[in-house]
Structure formats: C-alpha cells, structure tokens
N, C-alpha and C positions, 0 to 999 in steps of 0.2 A: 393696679393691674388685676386683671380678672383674670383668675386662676383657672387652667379646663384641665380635670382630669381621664386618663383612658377609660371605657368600661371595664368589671371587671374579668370578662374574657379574654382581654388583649395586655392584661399586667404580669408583672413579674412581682413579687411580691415577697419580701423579706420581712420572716416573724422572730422574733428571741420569746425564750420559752415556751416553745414550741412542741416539747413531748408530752406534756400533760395539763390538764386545765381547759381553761380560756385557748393559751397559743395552740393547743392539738385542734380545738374544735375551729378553731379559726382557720387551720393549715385544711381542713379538712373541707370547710364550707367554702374558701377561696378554688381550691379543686374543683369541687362542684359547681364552680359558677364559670370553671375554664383559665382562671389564673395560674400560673407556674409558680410551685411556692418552692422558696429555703427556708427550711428550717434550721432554727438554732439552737442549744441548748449546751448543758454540761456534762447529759448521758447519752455514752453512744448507744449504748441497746434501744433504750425509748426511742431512740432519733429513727432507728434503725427500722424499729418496727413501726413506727410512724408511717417511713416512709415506705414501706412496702404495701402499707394498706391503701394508702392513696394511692399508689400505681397498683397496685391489684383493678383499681376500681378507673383505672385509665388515664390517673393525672399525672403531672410533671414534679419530679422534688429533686433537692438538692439539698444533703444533710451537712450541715458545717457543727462537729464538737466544740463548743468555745464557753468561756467564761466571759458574760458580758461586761462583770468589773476591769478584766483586761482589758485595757485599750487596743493590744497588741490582737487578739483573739477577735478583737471588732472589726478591725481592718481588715483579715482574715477572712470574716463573713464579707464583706463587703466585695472582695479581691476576688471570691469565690464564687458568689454572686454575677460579678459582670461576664467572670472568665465561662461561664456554666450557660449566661444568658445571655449575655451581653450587655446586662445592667438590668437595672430594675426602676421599677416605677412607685413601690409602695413599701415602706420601712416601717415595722411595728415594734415598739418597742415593750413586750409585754412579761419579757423574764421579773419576775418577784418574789423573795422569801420573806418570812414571816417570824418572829416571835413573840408568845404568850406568857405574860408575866408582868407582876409590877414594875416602871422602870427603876424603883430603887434594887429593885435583886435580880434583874438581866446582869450579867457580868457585859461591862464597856466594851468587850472583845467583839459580842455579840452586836452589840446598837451599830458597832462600825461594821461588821459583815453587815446586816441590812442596810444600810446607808450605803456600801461597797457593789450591792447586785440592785437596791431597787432605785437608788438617787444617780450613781457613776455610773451604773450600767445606761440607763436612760443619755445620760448627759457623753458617754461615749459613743451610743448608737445613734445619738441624734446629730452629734457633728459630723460623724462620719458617712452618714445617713444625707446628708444636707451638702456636703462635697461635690456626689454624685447629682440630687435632684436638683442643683440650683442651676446645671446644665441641661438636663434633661428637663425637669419639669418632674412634679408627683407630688405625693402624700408623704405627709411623718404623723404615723400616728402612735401617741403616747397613752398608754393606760396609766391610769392614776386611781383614784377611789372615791367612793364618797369621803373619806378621811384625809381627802387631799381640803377638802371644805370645814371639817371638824376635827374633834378630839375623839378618841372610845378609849376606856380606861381597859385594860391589859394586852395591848397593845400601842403601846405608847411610842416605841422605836420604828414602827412598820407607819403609823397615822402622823408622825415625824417626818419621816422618809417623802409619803407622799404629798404631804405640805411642798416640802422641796423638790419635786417632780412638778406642781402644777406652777411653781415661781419660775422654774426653770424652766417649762414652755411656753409662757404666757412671756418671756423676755426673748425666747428666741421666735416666740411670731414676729414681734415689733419689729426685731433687728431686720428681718427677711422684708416683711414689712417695706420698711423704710425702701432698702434697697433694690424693691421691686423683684425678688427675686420669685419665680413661679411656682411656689411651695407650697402647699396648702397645710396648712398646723394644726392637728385635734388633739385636744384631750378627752380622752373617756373614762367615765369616773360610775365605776362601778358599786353597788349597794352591796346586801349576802349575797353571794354566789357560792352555787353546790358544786365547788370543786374540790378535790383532796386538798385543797391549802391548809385546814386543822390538819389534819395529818400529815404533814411535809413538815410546816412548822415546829422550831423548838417549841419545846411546853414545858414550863415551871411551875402551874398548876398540879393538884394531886390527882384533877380524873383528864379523859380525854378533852379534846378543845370541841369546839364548832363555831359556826358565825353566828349571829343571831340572828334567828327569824322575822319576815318570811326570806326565804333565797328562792332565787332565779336561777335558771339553767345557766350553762355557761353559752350555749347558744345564743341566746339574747345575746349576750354581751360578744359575741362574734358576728352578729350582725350587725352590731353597731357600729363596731370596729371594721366591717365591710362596706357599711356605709360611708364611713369617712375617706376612705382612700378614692373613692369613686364620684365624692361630692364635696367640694369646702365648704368644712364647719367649723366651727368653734372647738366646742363642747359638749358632748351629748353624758347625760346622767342616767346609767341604767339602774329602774326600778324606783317608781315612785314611794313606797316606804323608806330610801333613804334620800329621798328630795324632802321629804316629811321631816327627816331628822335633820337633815340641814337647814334645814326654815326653821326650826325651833332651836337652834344653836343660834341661827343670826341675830333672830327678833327676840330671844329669851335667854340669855347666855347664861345668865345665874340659874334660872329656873332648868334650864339643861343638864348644868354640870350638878344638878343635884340627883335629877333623874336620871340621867346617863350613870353616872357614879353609882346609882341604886340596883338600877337593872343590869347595865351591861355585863357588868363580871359573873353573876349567875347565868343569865345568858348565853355566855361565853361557852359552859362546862356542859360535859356529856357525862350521864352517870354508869362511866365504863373507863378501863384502864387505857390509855394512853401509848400509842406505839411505842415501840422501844426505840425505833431509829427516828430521825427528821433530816432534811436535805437544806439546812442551810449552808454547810459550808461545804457539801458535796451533794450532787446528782445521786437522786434516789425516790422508787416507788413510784415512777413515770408509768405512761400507757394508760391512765384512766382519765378520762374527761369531767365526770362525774365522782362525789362522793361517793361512801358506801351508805349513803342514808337517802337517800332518794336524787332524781335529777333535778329536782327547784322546778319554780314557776316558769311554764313553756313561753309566756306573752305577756310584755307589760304595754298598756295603751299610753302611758305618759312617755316610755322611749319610745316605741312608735308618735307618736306627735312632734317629737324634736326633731325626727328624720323633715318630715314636713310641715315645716313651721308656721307657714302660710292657711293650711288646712287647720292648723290649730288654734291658729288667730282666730279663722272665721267662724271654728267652731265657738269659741270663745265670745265672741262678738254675737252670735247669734243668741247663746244662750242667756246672753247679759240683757239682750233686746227680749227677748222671752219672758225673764224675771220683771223685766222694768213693766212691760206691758199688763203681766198678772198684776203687779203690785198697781198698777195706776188704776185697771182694771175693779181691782178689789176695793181702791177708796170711793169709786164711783157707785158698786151698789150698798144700799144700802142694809144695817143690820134688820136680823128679824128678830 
C-alpha cells in the first residue's frame, strides 16, 4: 500500500518532549509551516510558556502535562488531542532522559527510569499513536540516535535504551506492514545535538557533561523529523560525523571499541562543575532549545541527501562516472 501523507499545513501533530530541545524546536518549526501542534511533556511551566510563544507568533497548541512512561498519561495526550482537534495526523515520539556514568556505578534505579521514559515511553506513544492513525492514516515518528546503531562508553543505560527504540520500530513497521495499514514508520537517529541534554542529564562524572563534537543544532533534527510525517521514510541519520561512527563500529568493531573506549569518556566532560539539579525522574530546566555553549552546526548536506534520495543517487552516480573517466583518462596519457 502506498502511503500519502497531508502537507504539513494541513496536520495536526502530536510531539512528547515538547518544552525543551529537539520537541520545542520541532513544536515551533511545525507552527511555522501551519501545523497545529500538542505538546507533551512533564513540565507545566515549560509547556506553558511554549505554548504561548507559538500563539504569540499565530499558531495553534494544545499543552497536555503527562509522563510518557504512563500509559495512562498517553492516552490522555491522545484523548486530548482528538477532543482539541479532532485527531491528529502525526505522532512524535521524542520525550528522552539521559544518564552519564559508567554502567557499573549508575544505581539500577536509574537504567530503569531511562528505559521507563526513553524505551516505554516510545512503545506507549507509538501503540497509542497507531490506534488513531491506522483509521486515519499518518505518520509515527520515533527519535532514536546514532546509538540506537552503536555503543558510546558513559552512557551506556541511554545507547541501551535506544538499541531498544530502533528494535521496537523496525517490528512495528512490519506488523503495519503486513496488515496494510496506512502508517508511515521513521526512525530518526540523531548524532551531537546542542541541546540542554548534558544538563538535564544525571551526571556521575566529577565535572560537567557534554556530547562530543561536532553537534548540530537541534533544528536540523526538527527538520528531519518534519520531514517524515509529511513523507514515508525509513530512517533518516542526522549529521554525518555520526554516520562516520556508525560505519566504523560495523566494519571495525574491534578497532571501534578501542577508540571509542579512548576518546569518548574525555569527550564526554566539560572542564566546569556540573548542575546541581537533572530532570530524569522529574521535569526540569525547560524553555531552552539550545545549550549554553553554542547552537551546533545550522546544515548537514548528508541529512539533506536522505530527504532526497534519488538526488543523491545521482549525485553519487555522477561522481563515480567522473572518477572512473579521470582514471581511464589518466591511464591513457602518457608519463613525462
């Protein structure tokens, strides 16, 4: 069955994790393109002032407080959703916490709160999500990470989690799949992004966190994620620096987990003291889309290319015809 979805002026569009990050800039970019979004989240303030900015600026929102590990708080969005719009067209599933530390000294408490908001929250929002659109028709789109493809050493509970995010959408495409149902299923698997996540993050470390360089805006990654509800994809990977390190985890596994091992964890650390609060098991520090260290890189050309795949073939093909003709070229004349 081929899938057609609305543009995105004509969506309704439901995000989790919605006050800060990725989901703000996304609730903010879907406005701007004429979407009516819900927002989700577990802070009412952030929600709150979310959503006044985008109606300041003439969009549509609908703030639902909820805890995506609830099932119960799921339904809720969802209930909230039809009852506010009438339903919706595009389901983002993009709420995620984080912790920094070896997984031998995270306390277990911790590995299952992240497993609890970044793996059941997904797997609540996406059945629930899939309810409504397999009548309707739409988008679920799932953020995951580059680490839904690999390993990175001090975050082991969070590159765990998204292992199990990307198993757990790539089974519920099939299923939809199979039964023809009109859904369209992406994953989006983000590299660094400069968003407060170091800072939101537990940190077991002794200075502050970060991602490693280079990071992307989080805009990128809200375009991507606007691109899927409006087009069926797979999977798009924002930032080719970490399509890099996923290619050299496949083909080099050994040789990875030596250099990952070596660099990642220096990496990781800021030479500055560390928040004193983080929002994993509560809402907290919303309202900023960006770090306090800069916005990241504005444009990647390799997640532009996955939008248009066909432009990239032939970009691809051209270039290959290019090489081959130098090279044949060059066996033809002769040296001097």
């Amino acid at each position: 069955m081929r899938i057609k979805l609305k543009p995105l002026s004509e969506q309704v569009i439901v995000i989790t994790g919605a006050s800060s990050g990725i989901g703000l800039a996304t609730a903010r970019r879907a406005a701007e393109a004429g979407a009516a979004v819900v927002l989700a989240a577990r802070s009412e303030e952030g929600l709150r002032a979310a959503c006044e900015e985008i109606e300041a600026a003439g969009g549509r929102t609908h703030m639902v407080v909820a805890d995506v590990g609830d099932p119960a708080d799921v339904a809720r969005i969802a209930s909230e959703a039809i009852a506010r719009f009438g339903g919706f067209d595009t389901w983002v599933n993009d709420a995620g916490v984080g912790v920094y530390g070896t997984v031998q000294e995270v306390p277990l408490a911790d590995h299952e709160q992240v497993f609890r908001t970044n793996y059941f929250g997904v797997v609540n929002g996406s059945l629930e999500a899939v309810k409504h659109l397999k009548e309707r028709g739409g988008a679920l789109v799932n953020v995951g990470s580059i680490l839904s493809d690999m390993a990175a050493p001090m975050l082991g509970a969070y590159a765990a989690s998204k292992h199990a995010v990307k198993g757990f959408t790539e089974v519920l495409r099939m299923e939809l799949q199979r039964e023809g149902a009109p859904v369209s299923v992406s994953l989006i698997k983000p590299a660094s992004i400069a968003t407060p996540f170091p800072d939101h993050a537990r940190n077991y470390m002794e200075t502050a966190a970060r991602v490693p360089p280079p990071a992307y805006a989080p805009e990128v990654v809200a375009d991507a994620i606007l691109h899927a509800a409006a087009h069926p994809i797979r999977n798009i990977t924002v930032g080719a620096a970490g399509r890099q390190m996923v290619l050299t985890s496949a083909m080099a596994p050994s040789f990875a987990d030596r250099l990952f091992a070596a660099v990642i964890p220096p990496l990781s650390k800021r030479k500055e003291a560390k928040p004193a609060q983080d929002s994993l098991y509560s809402g907290g520090g919303e309202g900023r889309v960006a770090n306090r260290h800069g916005p990241g890189r504005k444009f990647s050309v390799y997640t532009e290319a996955q939008k248009h795949p066909a432009v990239a073939i032939g970009v691809g093909v051209l270039a290959l015809a290019g090489a081959a003709a130098w090279f044949g070229r060059s066996r033809l004349i002769p040296a001097r």
